[in-house]
N, C-alpha and C positions, 0 to 999 in steps of 0.2 A: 367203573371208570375205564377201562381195559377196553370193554367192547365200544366204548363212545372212541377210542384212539382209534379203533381197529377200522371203523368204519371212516373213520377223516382221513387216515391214509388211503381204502379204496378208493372213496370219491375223489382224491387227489391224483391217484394214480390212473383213476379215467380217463377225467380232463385231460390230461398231460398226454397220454395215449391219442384222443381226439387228438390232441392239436400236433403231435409229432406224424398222425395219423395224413391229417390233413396237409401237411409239408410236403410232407414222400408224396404224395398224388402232385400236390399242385407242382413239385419238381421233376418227376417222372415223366408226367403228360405233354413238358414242353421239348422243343426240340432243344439238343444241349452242346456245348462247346466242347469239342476234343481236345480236351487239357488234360493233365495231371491232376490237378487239384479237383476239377468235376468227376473224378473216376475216384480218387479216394472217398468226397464227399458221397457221391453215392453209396457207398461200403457203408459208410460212418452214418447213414439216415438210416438202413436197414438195421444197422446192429442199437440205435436209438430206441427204432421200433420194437424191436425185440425185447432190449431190457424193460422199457413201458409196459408191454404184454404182461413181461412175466411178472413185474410190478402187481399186475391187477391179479394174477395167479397166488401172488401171494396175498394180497388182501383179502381174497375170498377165503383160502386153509386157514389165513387167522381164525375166518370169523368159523367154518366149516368144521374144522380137525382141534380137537383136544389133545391128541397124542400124536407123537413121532410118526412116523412110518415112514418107507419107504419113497411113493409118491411126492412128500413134503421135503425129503434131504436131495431129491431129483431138482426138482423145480430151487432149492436156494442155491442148487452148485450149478446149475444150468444163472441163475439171476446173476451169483457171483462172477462166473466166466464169463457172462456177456459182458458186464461191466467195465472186467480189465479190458475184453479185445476193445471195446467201444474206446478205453485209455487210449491204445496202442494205436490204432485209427489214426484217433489225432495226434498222435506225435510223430505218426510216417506224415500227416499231410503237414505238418508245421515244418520238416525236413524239407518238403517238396516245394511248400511257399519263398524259402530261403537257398533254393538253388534249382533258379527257372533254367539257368541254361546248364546243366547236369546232362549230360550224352544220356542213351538208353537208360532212362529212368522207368520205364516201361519193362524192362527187367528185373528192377533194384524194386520196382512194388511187385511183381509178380512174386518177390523171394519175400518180399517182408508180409504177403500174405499167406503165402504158407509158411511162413513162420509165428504169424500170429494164429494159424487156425492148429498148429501142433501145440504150442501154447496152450491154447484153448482146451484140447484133448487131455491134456497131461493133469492142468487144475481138473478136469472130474475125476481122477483116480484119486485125486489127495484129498485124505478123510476130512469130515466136516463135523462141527458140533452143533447141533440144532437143537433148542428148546422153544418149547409154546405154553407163555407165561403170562397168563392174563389176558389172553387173545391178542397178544404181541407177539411176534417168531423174535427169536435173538438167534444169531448167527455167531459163530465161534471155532475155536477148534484151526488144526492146521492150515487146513483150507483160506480160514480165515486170515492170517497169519501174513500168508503168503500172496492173496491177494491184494492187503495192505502195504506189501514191502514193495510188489511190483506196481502198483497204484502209485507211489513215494518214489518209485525210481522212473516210472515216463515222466511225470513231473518235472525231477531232477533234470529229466535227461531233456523236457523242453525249455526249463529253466534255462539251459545251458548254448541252445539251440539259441536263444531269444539272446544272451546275453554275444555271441559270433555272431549272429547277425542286428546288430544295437544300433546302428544305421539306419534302417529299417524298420524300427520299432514302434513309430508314430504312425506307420502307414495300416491302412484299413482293416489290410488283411490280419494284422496280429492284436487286434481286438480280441477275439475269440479266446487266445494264449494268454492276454493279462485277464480279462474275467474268470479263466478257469482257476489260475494258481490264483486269484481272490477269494473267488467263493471256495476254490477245495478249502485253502486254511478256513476259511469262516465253519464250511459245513463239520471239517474236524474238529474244531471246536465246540460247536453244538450237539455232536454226535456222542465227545467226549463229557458230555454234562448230560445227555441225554440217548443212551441207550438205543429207542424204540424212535429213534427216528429214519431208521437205516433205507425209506424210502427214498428221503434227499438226494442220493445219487443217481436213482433215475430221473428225478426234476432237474440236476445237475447238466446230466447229459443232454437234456432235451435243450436247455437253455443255450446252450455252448451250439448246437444244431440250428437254430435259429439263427443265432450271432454269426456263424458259419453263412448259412444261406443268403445272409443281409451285405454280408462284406464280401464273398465270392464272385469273383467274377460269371454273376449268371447268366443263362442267356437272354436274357430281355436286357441286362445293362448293355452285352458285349453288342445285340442286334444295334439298339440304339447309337451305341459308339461307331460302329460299321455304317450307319446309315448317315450321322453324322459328319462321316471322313469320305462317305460316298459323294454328300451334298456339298461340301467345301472341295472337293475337286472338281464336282461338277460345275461349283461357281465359278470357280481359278479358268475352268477350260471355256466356259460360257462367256467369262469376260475375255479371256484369250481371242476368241472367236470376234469378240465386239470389238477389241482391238483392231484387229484385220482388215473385218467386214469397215470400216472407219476407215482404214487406212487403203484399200481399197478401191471403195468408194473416192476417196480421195484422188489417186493415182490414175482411174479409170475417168470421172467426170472430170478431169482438166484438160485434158486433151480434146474429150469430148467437146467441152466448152470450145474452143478456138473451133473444131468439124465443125459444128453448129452456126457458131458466130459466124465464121467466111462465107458458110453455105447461105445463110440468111441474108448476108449484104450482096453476095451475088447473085442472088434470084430477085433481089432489088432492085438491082444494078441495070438499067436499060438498055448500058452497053454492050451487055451480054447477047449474048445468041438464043432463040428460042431452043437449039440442038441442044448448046451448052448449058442451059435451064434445064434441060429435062435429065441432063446427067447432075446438073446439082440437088435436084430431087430423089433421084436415086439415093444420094449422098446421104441427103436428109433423113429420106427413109430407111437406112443404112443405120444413121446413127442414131435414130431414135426405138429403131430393136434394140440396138444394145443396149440404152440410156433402159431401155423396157429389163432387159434383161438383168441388168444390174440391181433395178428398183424389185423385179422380183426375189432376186438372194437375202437384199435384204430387210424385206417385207417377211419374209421366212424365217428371217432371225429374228426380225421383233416380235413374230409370234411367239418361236419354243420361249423368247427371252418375258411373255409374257407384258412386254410394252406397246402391245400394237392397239391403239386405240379407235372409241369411235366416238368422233367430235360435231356435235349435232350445229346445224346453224341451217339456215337461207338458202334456199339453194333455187337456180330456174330450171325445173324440168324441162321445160322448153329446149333453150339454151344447152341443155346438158345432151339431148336428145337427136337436136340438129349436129352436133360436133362428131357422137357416136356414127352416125350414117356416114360424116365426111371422110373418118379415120378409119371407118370399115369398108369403103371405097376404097380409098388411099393403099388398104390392105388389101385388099383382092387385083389391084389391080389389073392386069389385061386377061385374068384367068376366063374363060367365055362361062362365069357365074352367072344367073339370074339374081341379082339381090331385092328383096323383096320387105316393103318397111310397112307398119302403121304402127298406129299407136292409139290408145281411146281419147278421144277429145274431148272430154268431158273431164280429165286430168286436170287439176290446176294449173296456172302458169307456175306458182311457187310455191313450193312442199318445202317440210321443214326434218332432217335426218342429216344424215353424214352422205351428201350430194359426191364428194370425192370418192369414196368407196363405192358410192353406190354408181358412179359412171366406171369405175375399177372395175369392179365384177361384171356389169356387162359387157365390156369391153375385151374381158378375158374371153367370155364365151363366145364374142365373134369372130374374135381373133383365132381363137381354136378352131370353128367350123370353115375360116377362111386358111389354114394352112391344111387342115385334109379332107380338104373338097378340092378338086380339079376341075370338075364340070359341075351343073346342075344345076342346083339354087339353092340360096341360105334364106330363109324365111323369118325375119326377127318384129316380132308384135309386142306390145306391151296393154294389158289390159288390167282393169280395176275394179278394188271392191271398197265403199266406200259404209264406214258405220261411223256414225256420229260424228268425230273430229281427228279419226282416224282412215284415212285411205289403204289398202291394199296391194299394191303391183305386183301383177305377175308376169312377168317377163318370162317370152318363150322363144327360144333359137334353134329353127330347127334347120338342116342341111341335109342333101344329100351326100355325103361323105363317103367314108370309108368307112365307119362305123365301130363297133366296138363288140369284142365277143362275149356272151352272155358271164362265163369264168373270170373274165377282165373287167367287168364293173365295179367289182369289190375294192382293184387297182386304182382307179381312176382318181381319187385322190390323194393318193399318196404319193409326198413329194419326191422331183427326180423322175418319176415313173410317167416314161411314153409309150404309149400303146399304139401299134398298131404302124410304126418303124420299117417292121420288114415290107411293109408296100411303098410308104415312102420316108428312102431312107435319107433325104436330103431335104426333110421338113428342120425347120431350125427350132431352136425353142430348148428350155433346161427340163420341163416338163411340172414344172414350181406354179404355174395360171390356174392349174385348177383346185391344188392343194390350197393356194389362198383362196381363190374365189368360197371355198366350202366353208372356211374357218369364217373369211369375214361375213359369209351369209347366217352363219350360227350367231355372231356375236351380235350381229341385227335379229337376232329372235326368228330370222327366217327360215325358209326350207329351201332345199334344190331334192329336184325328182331328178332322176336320167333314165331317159326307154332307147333304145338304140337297135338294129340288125345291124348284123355286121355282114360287112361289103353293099348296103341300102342307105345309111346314114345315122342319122342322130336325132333327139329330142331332147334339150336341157330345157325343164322350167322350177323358174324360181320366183317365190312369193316374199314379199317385205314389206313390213308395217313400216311408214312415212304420217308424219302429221301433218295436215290442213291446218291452213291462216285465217282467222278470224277474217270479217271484211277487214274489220279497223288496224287488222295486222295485216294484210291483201295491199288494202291503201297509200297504210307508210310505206312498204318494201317498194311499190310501183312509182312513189315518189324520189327516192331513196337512190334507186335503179335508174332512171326518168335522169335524176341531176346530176350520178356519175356518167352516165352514158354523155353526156353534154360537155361533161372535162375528161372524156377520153381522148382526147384529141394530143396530141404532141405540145407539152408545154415549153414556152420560149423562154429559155434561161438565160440570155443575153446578157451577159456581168455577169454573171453567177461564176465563182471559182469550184472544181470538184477536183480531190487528190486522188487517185487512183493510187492502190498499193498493194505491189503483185510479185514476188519472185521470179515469174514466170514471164520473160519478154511474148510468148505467144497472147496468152491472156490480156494483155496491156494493149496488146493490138486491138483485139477483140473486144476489148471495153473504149476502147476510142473509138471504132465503129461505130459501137451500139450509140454512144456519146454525142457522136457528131452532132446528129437529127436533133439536139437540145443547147444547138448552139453556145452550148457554154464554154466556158476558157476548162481545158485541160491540161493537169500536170501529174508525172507517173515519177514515182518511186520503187525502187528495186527490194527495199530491204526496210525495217525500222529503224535503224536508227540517220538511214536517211529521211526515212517517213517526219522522224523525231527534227532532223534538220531545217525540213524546211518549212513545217508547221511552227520551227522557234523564228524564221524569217521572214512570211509570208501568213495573209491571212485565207481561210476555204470555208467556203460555207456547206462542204458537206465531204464527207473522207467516206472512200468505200475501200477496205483494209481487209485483206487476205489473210487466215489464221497461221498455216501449215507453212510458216517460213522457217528457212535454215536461221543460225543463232541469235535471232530474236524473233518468237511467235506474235501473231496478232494480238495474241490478249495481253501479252506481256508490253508490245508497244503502248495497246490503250494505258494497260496501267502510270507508266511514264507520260505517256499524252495530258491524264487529269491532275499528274504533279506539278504542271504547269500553269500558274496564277489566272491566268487571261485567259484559258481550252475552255470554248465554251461550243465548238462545230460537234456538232452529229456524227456520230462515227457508224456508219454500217459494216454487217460481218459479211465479205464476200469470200465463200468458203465452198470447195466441192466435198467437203463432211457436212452429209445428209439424211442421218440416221436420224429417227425416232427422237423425240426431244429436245434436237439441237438448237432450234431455233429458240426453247425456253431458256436453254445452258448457255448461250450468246446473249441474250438478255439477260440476264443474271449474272453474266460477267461483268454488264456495265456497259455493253455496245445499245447503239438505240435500236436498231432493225437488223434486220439480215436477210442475204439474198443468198441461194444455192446456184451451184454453179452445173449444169451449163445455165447461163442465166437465161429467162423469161421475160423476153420483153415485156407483159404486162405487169409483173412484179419491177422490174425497175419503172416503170412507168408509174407505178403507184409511190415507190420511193422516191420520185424522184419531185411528181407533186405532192408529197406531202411534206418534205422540206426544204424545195425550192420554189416553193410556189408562191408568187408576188402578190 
């Protein structure tokens, strides 16, 4: 019966070994938090291991050694002493868990482990009683004695520990502390009805090591938590930033709006001089870099913010194509460039992708080769490859520039970064055209090559998949196209009442301007709750309502506007917040449309027949 004990404790004290075995590695190999508590725990896995080892050292003498010797009283006073220090271990880290903020505690364990390893020293002098009794070892004698009474007193002593810090007691870490003082009373009680079980305490320790490494702050929780606190700041500062860029954008296009608006009624104006015309183009082009400039910061936000989409519809390559040439004219202006256009004719009139983007990114690359080019030519082609119901363009812009150096192409898309400055240092630009141009060509599945000499010029080409229209889809859109081209014309709103509602007396200007041409009766409001005024005394068949008002906002008028029994006019959002999404966030307030500011005449033209039109 003996040798069947002898051998259920070695195979136990295997396992047990394996798996404390396994811990130490898989705690070892990672990288680890400079704590307190991760410096004791590593003491306290090693000395686990240890007593596990010698666990299996003695399972084997059971089965090996009939008699005493020397060897066998080695191996139970070396078992017994690991045991206690393995005690003592855990009762410097239950000390440590319970006073995180303890000054040079990095001291106070340096002293308590030579103090445990003189401990350690002193139990091997103190005799032991060993017998081997049926191929069970029994353990006894002083040694014994006193390892029992110092086993009973860290106990005590984290009893005591646990009961000063009893506050604390429900929390994670002191899990370990109540399953120990359970299982030891349980294992003393079994040990006391059962002799030859004196393996138990190193299954004890192992367990308590586990419990330990589960509840310890490790480093995979702490990585996680850091990553965590890393992502919620980086949200906080991310929406910080949208904040701005919002608020920004706001303070920048209203101003802009009235540049634009006067500029546009002046260069209408016949009264004007053809001299004083070509300085209000100036103007224009003036203001619409920086209207450019603006849309690229925050084009740049919507990308790191991950909301910069791509919205597939209709679009006239044609149409998109002739505008590109007039705007890259516009851009070169009197520089003695050679501009140089074709395109494959065999192109459809109407492709179907994100036509806005895709006139974006070209538009960035010829704007690039028209601010550092001086002389020469910009050569911009666009050619196709056409498979099945999928087209190809590969658009190529090539200049004689200034060019780029071979070490500087790696630069070229990264935002902020202008190259090529020190020749000319009075080119404008954030250096943000081509970092979007790259992103929104990935996010169409495209490529962009760039071959360049520097001080010779440039070669950008880039390829993007566009779908082809069925005829019977060809047909509709030429219909479609055909009918609105025939109500673009200026609708005559003659009756028609429109409230304007602006904080801004320039804007108010500039929306009667634009207004005039539509013959309708116009009336302006400063603020909402005059808005509120005189929509309670008068009726409008259409409100164009500014968000970003001092103490009452646009949305907050609408809201008041539909508590009103009879509000049944169209409210539009006329807002210079034109970030990413707004226009779905204004809808979803409750507004019917919404224009950005500086306004688009063809966008009011569109709102304006589509709900004033007879």
């Amino acid at each position: 019966m003996g040798i069947e004990i002898a051998k259920q404790m070695l195979v136990i004290n295997i396992f047990a070994f394996i798996m404390i075995l396994i811990l130490n590695i898989t705690y070892f190999s990672k990288e680890r938090v400079k704590k307190v508590e991760h410096k004791i725990f590593s003491y306290s896995l090693l000395s686990s291991l240890a007593v596990s080892f010698l666990g299996i050292l003695f399972g084997f003498i059971s089965l090996f050694f009939d008699e005493v010797n020397f060897l066998v009283i080695l191996f139970a006073k070396l078992y017994s002493c690991s045991l206690i220090v393995n005690v003592f271990l855990f009762t410097v880290y239950v000390y440590a868990i319970g006073n995180k903020k303890m000054s040079n505690f990095d001291n106070y364990l340096k002293y308590s482990m030579f103090f445990i390893v003189i401990v350690g020293i002193l139990l091997l002098l103190i005799p032991i009683d060993v017998k081997i009794n049926d191929y069970v070892i029994e353990v006894g004698g002083a040694l014994s004695k006193v390892c029992y009474f110092l086993y009973s007193f860290a106990l005590f002593i984290q009893f005591i520990l646990a009961i000063v810090n009893y506050k604390d007691l429900l929390t994670k870490k002191y899990i370990p502390l109540i399953c120990l003082i359970l299982f030891s009373i349980f294992f003393v009680i079994l040990q006391s009805l059962f002799l030859n079980l004196n393996y138990l305490n190193s299954i004890l320790g192992i367990i308590v090591s586990f419990l330990m490494y589960f509840t310890i702050e490790n480093p995979d929780v702490k990585m996680i938590e850091q990553l965590n606190k890393a992502r919620d700041e980086a949200v906080k500062a991310n929406q910080a930033k949208t904040d701005f860029l919002s608020s920004m954008s706001h303070e920048i296009r209203t101003p802009l709006n009235a540049i634009c608006g006067f500029s546009n009624s002046l260069l209408e104006n016949d009264g004007v001089s053809s001299e004083a015309k070509d300085d209000v183009k100036n103007i224009i082009m003036a203001s619409d870099t920086l209207l450019e400039l603006v849309n690229g910061i925050l084009d740049i936000s919507k990308i790191e913010a991950n909301k910069l989409e791509i919205i597939d519809s209709v679009y006239s390559f044609k149409k998109m194509y002739e505008e590109l040439i007039l705007l890259t004219k516009a851009r070169i202006g009197e520089k003695p460039i050679d501009f140089r256009y074709n395109y494959d004719e065999s192109i459809p009139e109407y492709l179907y992708g994100d036509g806005v983007r895709v006139k974006q990114i070209i538009i960035n690359l010829l704007t690039n080769s028209a601010k550092y080019t001086k002389d020469g030519y910009i050569d911009f082609k666009i050619d196709s490859i056409k498979k099945d119901n999928i087209i190809r363009l590969i658009i190529s812009v090539e200049d004689s520039g200034i060019g780029i150096k071979k070490e500087s192409v790696d630069k070229l898309f990264t935002k902020f970064e202008r190259l090529g400055v020190e020749k000319q240092t009075t080119t404008e630009g954030t250096g943000l055209g081509l970092a979007i141009t790259k992103k929104l060509v990935e996010m169409m599945g495209g490529k962009i090559v760039v071959q360049s000499i520097y001080g010779k010029g440039s070669i950008f080409t880039i390829s993007i998949d566009q779908k082809m229209l069925s005829e019977e889809e060809l047909s509709k859109v030429k219909k479609e196209n055909e009918s609105e081209e025939k109500t673009n014309e200026i609708i005559d709103a003659t009756g028609k009442s429109i409230l304007v509602v602006d904080d801004n007396l320039l804007n108010l200007k500039v929306a009667e301007r634009l207004l005039k041409v539509y013959k309708c009766n116009i009336t302006f409001a400063s603020s909402g709750s005059e808005c509120l005024d005189k929509v309670s005394n008068n009726k409008y068949d259409l409100i164009l309502l500014d968000d970003m008002m001092p103490r009452m906002s646009g949305t907050e008028t609408l809201q008041k506007l539909k508590e009103i029994d009879s509000f049944n006019t169209p409210v539009v959002a006329l807002t210079a917040n034109a970030i990413t999404g707004m226009r779905e966030e204004y809808i979803n307030r409750g507004f019917n449309d919404y224009l950005s500011k500086p306004i688009v005449k063809e966008d009011l033209n569109r709102v304006m027949k589509k709900y004033l039109k007879k």
